[in-house]
C-alpha positions in Angstrom: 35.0 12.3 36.8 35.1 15.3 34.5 38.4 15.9 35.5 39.7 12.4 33.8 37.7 13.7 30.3 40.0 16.9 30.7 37.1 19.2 31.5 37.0 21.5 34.5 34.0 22.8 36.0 35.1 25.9 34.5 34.6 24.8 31.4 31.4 22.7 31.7 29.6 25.8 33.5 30.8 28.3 30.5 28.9 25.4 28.1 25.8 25.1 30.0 25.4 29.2 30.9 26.1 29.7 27.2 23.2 27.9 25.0 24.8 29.0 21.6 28.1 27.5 22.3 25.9 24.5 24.0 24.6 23.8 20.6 28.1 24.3 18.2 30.1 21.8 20.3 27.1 19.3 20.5 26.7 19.8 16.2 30.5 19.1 16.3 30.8 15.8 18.8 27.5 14.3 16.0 29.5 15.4 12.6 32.8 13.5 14.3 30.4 10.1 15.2 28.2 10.2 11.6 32.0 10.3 10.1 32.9 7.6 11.9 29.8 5.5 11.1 30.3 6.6 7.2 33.8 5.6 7.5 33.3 2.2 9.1 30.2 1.2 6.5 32.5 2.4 3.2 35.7 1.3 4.2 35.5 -1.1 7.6 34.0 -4.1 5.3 36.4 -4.3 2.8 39.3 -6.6 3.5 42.8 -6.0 1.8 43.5 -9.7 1.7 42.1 -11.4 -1.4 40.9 -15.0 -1.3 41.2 -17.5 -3.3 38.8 -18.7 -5.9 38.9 -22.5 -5.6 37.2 -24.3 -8.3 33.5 -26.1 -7.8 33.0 -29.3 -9.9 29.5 -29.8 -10.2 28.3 -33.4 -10.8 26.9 -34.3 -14.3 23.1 -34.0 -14.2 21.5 -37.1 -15.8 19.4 -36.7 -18.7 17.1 -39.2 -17.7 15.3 -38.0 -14.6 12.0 -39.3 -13.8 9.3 -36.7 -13.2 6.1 -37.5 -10.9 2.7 -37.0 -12.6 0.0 -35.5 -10.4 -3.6 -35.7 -10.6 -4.9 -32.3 -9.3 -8.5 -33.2 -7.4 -11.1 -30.6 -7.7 -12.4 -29.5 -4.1 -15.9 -28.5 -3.2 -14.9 -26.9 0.1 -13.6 -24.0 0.1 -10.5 -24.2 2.6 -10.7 -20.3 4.0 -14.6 -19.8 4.1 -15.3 -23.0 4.9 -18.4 -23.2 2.7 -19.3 -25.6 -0.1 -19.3 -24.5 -4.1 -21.8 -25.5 -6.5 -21.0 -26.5 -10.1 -22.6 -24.6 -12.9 -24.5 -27.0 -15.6 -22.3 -27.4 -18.4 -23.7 -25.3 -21.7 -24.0 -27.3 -24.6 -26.3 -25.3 -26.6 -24.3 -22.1 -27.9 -27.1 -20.3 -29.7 -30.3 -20.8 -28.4 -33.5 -20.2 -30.9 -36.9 -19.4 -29.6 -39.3 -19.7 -33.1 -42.8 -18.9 -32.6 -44.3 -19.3 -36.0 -41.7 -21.0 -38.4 -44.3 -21.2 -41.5 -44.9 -17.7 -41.7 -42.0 -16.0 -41.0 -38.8 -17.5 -42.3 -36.2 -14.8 -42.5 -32.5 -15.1 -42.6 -30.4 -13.6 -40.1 -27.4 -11.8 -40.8 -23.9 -12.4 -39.0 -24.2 -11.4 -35.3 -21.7 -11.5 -32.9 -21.7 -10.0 -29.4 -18.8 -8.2 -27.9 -20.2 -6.6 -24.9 -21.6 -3.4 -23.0 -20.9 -0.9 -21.3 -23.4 0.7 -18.8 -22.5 4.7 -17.0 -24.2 4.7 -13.6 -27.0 7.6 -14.4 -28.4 5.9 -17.7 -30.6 2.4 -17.5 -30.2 1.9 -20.9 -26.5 -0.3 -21.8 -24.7 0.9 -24.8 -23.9 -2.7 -26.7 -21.0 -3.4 -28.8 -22.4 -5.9 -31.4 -20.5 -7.3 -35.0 -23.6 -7.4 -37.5 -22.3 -8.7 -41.2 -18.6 -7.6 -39.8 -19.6 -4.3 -39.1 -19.0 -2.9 -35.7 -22.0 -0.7 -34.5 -23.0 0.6 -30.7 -26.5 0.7 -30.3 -28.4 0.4 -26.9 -31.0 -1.4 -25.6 -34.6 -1.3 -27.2 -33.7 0.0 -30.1 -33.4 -1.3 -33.6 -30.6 -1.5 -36.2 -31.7 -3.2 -39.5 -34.8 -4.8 -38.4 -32.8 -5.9 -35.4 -34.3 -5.0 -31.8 -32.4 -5.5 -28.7 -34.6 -7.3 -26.3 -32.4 -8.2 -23.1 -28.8 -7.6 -22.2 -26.8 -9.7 -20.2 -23.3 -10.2 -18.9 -22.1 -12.9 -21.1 -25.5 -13.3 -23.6 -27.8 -10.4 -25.5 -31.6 -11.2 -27.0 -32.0 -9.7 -30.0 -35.4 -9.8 -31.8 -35.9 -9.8 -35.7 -39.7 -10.0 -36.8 -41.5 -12.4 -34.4 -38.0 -14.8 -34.0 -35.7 -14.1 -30.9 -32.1 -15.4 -30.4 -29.6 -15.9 -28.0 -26.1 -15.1 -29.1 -23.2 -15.6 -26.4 -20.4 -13.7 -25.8 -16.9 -13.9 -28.2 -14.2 -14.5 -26.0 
C-alpha cells in the first residue's frame, strides 16, 4: 500500500526515526489542506455565470382591508405558576387628611410633592427627595424642615406631620 502513495519503507522509517522532520512534513500536508479549505470557501461559491433578473409584479394591495378587533380578557391564573392573583382596590382618594382638632389648628400647607427615597444598607434612616413650594430639598426621616416633620416613609406615599395635622401625599409619577 505505501508503495502505490510513492513511499518506500525507506522513506517512512527515516520520518518516524526522525521526530523533527516528523513534525515539518506533517505542518506542511495541514498548510496545503487549510489552503484548500480557504480556496474552496472564497472562491468555490462564486459562479462565473450570471443569472438573469426576471421581473416580480406584485399584486396591488387594497386600501380597504378589514382589520379584526380583539377584546384582550384579563386572567386571574397565572399560566406558569399556576396560582391565582388578587386585584388591588382601586385608590380614589389621592391625598388622604387625618385632622385631629380642625378648630384650633387651622394652618395652611405649603406645596408638597413627593419624589422618592433612597435608603444605603447600614443607615435606618431614608434620605427623601421631597418638592416643598418648588424647592427641591433632601431631608430624612424624623426630622423637620419648616415646621414640616417626616412621620413615615413608604414606597409610593410619605406622612408628613405639620403642627397636630398629618397628610398623605403619593408619589409623582
Amino acid at each position: 500500500m505505501l508503495e502505490i502513495l510513492g513511499l518506500s519503507i525507506k522513506m517512512v522509517n527515516l520520518l518516524l526515526m526522525n521526530k523533527s522532520l516528523l513534525n515539518k512534513t506533517l505542518i506542511v500536508a495541514l498548510l496545503i489542506i487549510w489552503a484548500l479549505i480557504g480556496y474552496k470557501f472564497f472562491y468555490g461559491f462564486s459562479s462565473t455565470s450570471e443569472i438573469p433578473l426576471q421581473e416580480i409584479q406584485i399584486p396591488a394591495v387594497n386600501s380597504a382591508l378589514k382589520k379584526k378587533d380583539f377584546e384582550l380578557k384579563l386572567v386571574d391564573r397565572d399560566p406558569f405558576l399556576g396560582t391565582y392573583t388578587t386585584k388591588p382596590p382601586p385608590q380614589v382618594n389621592t391625598e388622604k387628611k387625618i385632622i385631629s382638632n380642625q378648630k384650633r389648628n387651622n394652618t395652611s400647607w405649603p406645596l408638597i410633592e413627593y419624589f422618592g427615597f433612597i435608603q444605603n444598607e447600614t443607615s435606618k434612616n431614608p434620605l427623601v427627595m421631597l418638592s416643598v413650594n418648588n424647592k427641591l430639598i433632601r431631608i430624612k426621616k424624623g426630622t423637620e424642615y419648616e415646621g414640616l416633620k417626616i412621620q413615615d416613609v413608604f414606597r409610593d406615599s410619605i406622612s408628613i406631620k405639620r403642627g397636630s395635622q398629618i397628610k398623605i401625599f403619593l408619589k409623582n409619577k
